[in-house]
C-alpha positions in Angstrom: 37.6 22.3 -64.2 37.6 19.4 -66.1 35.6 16.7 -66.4 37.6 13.8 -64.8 38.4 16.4 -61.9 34.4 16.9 -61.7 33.9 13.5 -61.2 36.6 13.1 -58.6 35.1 15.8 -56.5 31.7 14.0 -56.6 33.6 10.5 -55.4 35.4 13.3 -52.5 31.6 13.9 -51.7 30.1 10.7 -51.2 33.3 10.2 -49.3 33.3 13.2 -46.5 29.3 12.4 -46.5 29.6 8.8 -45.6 32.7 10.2 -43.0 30.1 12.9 -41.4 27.4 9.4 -41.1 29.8 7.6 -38.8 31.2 10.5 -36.8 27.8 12.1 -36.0 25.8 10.4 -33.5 22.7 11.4 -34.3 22.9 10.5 -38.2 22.1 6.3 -38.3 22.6 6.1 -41.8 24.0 6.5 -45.1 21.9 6.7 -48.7 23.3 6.8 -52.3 22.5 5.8 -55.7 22.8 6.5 -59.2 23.8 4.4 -62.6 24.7 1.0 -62.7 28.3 0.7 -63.0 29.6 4.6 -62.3 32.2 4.2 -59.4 29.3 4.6 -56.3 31.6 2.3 -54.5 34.8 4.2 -54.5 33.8 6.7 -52.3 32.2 4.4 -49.3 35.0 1.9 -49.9 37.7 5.1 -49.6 35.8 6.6 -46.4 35.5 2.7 -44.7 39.4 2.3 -45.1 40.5 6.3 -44.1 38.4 5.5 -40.7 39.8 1.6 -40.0 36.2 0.8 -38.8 35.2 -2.4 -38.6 31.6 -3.2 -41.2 30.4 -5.9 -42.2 29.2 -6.1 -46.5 25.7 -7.2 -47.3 25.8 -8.1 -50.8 22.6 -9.6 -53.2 19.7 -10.7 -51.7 18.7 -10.6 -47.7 15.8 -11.7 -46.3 14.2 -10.9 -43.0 15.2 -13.3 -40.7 18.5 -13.3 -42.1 19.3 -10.0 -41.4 18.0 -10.1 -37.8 20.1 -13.0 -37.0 23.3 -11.8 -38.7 22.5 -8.1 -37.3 22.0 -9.6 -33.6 25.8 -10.8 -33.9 27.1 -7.0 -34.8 24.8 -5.0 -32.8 27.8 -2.1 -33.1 29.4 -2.6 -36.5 28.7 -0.5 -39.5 26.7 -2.7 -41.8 26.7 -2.3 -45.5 24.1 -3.4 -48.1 25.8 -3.3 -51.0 23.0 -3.2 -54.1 21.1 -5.2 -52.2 17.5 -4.6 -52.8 15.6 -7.4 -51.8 16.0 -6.1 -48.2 14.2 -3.2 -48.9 11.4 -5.0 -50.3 11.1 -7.3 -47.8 8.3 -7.2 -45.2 9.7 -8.0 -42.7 13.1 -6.5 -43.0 12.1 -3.2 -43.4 10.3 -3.7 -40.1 13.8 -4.5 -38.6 15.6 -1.4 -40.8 13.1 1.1 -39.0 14.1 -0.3 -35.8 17.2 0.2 -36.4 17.1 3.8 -37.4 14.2 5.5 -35.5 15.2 5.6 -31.8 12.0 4.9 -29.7 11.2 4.2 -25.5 12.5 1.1 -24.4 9.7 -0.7 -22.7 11.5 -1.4 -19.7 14.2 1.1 -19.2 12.4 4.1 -20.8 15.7 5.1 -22.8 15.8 6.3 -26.6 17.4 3.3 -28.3 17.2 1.7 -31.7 15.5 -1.6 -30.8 15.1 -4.3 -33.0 12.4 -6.7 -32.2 11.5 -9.8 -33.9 8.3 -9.8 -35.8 7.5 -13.9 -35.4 5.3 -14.6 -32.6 7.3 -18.1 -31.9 11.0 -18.1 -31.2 13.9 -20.5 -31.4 14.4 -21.5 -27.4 17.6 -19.7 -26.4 17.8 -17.4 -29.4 17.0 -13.7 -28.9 13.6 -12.3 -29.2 15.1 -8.5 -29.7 18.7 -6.3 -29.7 19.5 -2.9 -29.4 21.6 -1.9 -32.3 24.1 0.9 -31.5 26.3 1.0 -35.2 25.4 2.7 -38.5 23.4 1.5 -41.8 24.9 2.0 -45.5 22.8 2.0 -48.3 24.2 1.9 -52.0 21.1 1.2 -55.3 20.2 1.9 -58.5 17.1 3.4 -57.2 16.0 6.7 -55.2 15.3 6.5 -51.8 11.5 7.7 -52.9 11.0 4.2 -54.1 11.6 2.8 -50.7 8.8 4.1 -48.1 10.5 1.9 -45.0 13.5 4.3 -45.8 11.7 7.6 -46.8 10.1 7.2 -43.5 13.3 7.7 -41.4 14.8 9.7 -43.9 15.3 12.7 -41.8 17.9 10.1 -40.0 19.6 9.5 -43.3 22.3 11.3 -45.1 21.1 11.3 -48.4 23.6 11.4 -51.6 23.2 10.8 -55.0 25.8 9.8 -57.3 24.7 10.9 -60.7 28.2 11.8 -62.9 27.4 13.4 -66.6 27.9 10.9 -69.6 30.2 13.4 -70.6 32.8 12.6 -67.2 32.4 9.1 -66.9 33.3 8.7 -70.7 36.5 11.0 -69.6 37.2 9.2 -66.6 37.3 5.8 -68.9 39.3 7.9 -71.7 42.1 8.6 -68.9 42.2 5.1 -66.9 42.5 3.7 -70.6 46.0 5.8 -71.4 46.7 5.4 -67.3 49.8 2.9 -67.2 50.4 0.5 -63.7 53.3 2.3 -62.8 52.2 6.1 -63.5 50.7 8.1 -60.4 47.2 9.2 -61.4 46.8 13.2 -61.0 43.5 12.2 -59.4 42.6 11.4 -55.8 39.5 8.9 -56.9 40.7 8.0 -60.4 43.4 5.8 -60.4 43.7 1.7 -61.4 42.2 -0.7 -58.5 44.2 -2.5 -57.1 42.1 -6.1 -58.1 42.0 -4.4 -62.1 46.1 -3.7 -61.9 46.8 -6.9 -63.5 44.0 -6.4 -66.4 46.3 -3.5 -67.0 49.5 -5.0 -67.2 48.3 -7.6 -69.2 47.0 -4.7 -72.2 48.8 -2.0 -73.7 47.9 1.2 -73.8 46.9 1.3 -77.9 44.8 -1.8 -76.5 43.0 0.1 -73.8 42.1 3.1 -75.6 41.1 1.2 -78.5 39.0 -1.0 -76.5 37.8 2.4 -74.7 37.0 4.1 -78.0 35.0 1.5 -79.1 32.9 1.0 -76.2 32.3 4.6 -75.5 30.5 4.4 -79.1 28.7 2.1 -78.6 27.4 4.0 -75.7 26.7 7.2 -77.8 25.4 5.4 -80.8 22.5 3.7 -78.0 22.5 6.7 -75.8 23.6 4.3 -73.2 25.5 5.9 -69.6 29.4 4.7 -69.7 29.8 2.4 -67.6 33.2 1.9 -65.9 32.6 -1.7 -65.0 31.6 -2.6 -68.5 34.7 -0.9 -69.6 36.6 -3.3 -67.4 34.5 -6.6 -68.3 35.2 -5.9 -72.1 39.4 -5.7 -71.2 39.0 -8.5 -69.2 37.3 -10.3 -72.0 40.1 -9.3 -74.6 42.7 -10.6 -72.6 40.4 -14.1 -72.6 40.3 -13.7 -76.3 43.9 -13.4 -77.0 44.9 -16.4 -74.5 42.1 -18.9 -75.1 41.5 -18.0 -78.8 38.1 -17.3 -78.7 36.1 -16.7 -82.4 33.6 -13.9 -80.5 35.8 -11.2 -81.0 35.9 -8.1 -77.6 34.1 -6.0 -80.0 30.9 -8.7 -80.6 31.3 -8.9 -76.6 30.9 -5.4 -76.4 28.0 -5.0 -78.2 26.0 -7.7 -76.6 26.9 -6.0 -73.5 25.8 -2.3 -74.1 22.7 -3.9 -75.5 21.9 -6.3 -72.4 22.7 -3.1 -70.4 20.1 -1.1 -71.9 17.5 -4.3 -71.7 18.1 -3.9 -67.9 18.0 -0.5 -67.7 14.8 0.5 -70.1 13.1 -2.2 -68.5 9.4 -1.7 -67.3 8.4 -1.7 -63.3 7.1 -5.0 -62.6 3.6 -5.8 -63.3 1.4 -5.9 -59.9 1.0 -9.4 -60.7 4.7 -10.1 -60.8 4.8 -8.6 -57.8 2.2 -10.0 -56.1 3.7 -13.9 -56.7 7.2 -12.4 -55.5 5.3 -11.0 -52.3 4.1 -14.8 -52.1 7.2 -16.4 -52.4 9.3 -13.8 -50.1 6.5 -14.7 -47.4 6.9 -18.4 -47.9 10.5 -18.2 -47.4 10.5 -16.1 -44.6 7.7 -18.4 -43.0 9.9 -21.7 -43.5 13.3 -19.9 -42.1 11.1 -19.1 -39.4 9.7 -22.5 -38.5 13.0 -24.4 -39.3 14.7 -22.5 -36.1 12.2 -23.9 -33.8 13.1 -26.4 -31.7 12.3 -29.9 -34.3 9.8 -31.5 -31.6 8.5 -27.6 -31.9 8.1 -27.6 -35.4 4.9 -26.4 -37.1 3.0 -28.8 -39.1 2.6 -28.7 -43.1 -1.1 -28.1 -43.1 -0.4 -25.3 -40.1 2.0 -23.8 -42.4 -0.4 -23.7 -45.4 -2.5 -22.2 -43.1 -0.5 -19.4 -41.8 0.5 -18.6 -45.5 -2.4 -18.4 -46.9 -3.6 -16.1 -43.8 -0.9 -14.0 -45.0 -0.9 -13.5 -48.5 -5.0 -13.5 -48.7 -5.2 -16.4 -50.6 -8.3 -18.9 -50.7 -6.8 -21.5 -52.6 -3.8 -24.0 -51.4 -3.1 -25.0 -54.7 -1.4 -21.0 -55.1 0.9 -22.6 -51.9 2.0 -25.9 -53.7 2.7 -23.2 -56.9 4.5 -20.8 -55.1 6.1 -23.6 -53.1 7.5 -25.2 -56.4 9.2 -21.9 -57.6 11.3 -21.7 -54.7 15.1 -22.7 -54.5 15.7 -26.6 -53.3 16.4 -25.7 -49.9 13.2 -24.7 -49.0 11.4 -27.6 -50.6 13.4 -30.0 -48.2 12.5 -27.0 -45.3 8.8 -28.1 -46.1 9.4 -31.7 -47.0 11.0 -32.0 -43.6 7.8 -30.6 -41.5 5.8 -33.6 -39.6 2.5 -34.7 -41.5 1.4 -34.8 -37.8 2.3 -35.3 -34.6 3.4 -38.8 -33.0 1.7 -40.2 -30.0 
């Protein structure tokens, strides 16, 4: 077997895994990871089209209440967080991902269901305080579940698949797409040109692409960096910018600053406990305003009630922390605060 046909069958894999997730009832999720940049896409994207289900993508950064009120609209859909960490980090939507996959008594009814239930004490009049969710959770990361202890909790209700391809068949892989031309039928059922990349490829030749594909893969080997696919396509795209625009940086210089950002991100060092203490303090601070800003405005919680409530949360002492933590955050939360009454009229 060769490589590229090794590194089809693993995209197969994630594929008929992800299939078996939907079909089965009692399986309420999907889990994969692996390097930045190796195709863990293909095979969810594949499976998600085969099956014509409805799902609605997750990408970047949720928060909490976000989810719950985007979740409460597609109580039956399959939702996918697409290298979305943040979620999984978040206090308060982890809370809402275990209720969505571990099945407990429901209060009134006494039936197994996955109920979700909203953590804040105070809720918007008229907006729902809970749901049952009835579809299916995808997962794709950089990171092992093991990292996660929300997810390694319900793990048992997972189906678990990492996506780790040898250096060896991802640099074949990018060897064969390079010589791959628009119009030839790939021999592989996973390897082929995207359809969103087919125009990179008309626009190079193939002495182009496999020159560009050389070069990258050794960079790779000379900074015993993974091949990355998508870096593979950001350098063609780049070339093609180079040729029409006239740029001085040269693909190659591109290139280079590329495979070394790359390995920036991915020899980077866990956070330090107090980098993730202040993001801890900020994630709580945004969750708290979201929170208050979809009570009713006459309902609305004062600033020094807010301070308050934070600082009960994050076990700080001091409120000059909040007005820190406050000024880190994006614009839109400022005005969230700066819109709170000082106190109330009458």
């Amino acid at each position: 077997m060769d490589q590229v046909e090794q590194y089809d069958k693993r995209c197969a894999a994630t594929r008929n895994y992800l299939h078996h997730t939907i079909m089965e009832d009692q399986v309420y999720g999907f889990y994969t990871w692996g390097p930045r940049g190796c195709g863990k896409t293909t095979g969810i994207e594949r499976a998600l089209q085969e099956l014509k289900k409805p799902y609605l993508l997750l990408r970047g950064t949720s928060t909490g209440p976000g989810v719950f009120k985007t979740l409460s609209g597609a109580k039956d859909q399959i939702v996918w967080f697409n290298d979305d960490p943040g979620i999984l980090r978040d206090k308060q939507g982890q809370q809402y991902l275990l209720g969505m996959l571990e099945p407990i008594a429901h209060p009134t009814t006494g039936k197994m269901v996955r109920l979700v239930t909203k953590t804040r004490e105070r809720v918007k009049e008229g907006s729902e305080e809970s749901f049952i969710f009835t579809g299916k959770l995808i997962f794709d990361s950089n990171t092992e579940i093991g990292a996660y202890p929300t997810l390694k909790a319900v793990q048992d209700r997972l189906n678990i698949s990492p996506f780790f391809p040898f250096k060896e068949e991802l640099a074949a892989v990018i060897t064969y797409l390079a010589r791959l031309t628009p119009k030839a039928k790939s021999r592989y059922e996973y390897v082929h040109i995207q359809k969103k990349d087919k125009h990179i490829w008309e626009k190079t030749s193939v002495k182009e692409r496999a020159e560009i594909a050389e070069y990258v893969l050794s960079l790779d080997a000379e900074n015993k960096a993974m091949p990355s696919l998508r870096r593979f396509v950001n350098v063609l795209k780049y070339s093609i910018s180079e040729q029409t625009f006239g740029y001085t940086t040269s693909w190659r210089d591109y290139a280079r600053d590329q495979v070394r950002q790359d390995g920036i991100y991915e020899n980077s060092q866990t956070p330090s406990r107090k980098d993730q203490r202040l993001e801890h303090e900020r994630r709580e601070l945004m969750d708290l305003l979201e929170d208050v800003m979809e009570f009713r405005e006459d309902k609305r919680l004062l600033k020094g009630e807010v301070i308050r409530i934070w600082l009960d949360a994050t076990s700080n002492k001091n409120s000059k922390q909040f007005r820190r933590r406050l000024d880190e955050l994006p614009e839109t939360y400022r005005q969230m605060y700066a819109s709170l009454p000082d106190k109330r009229n009458g």
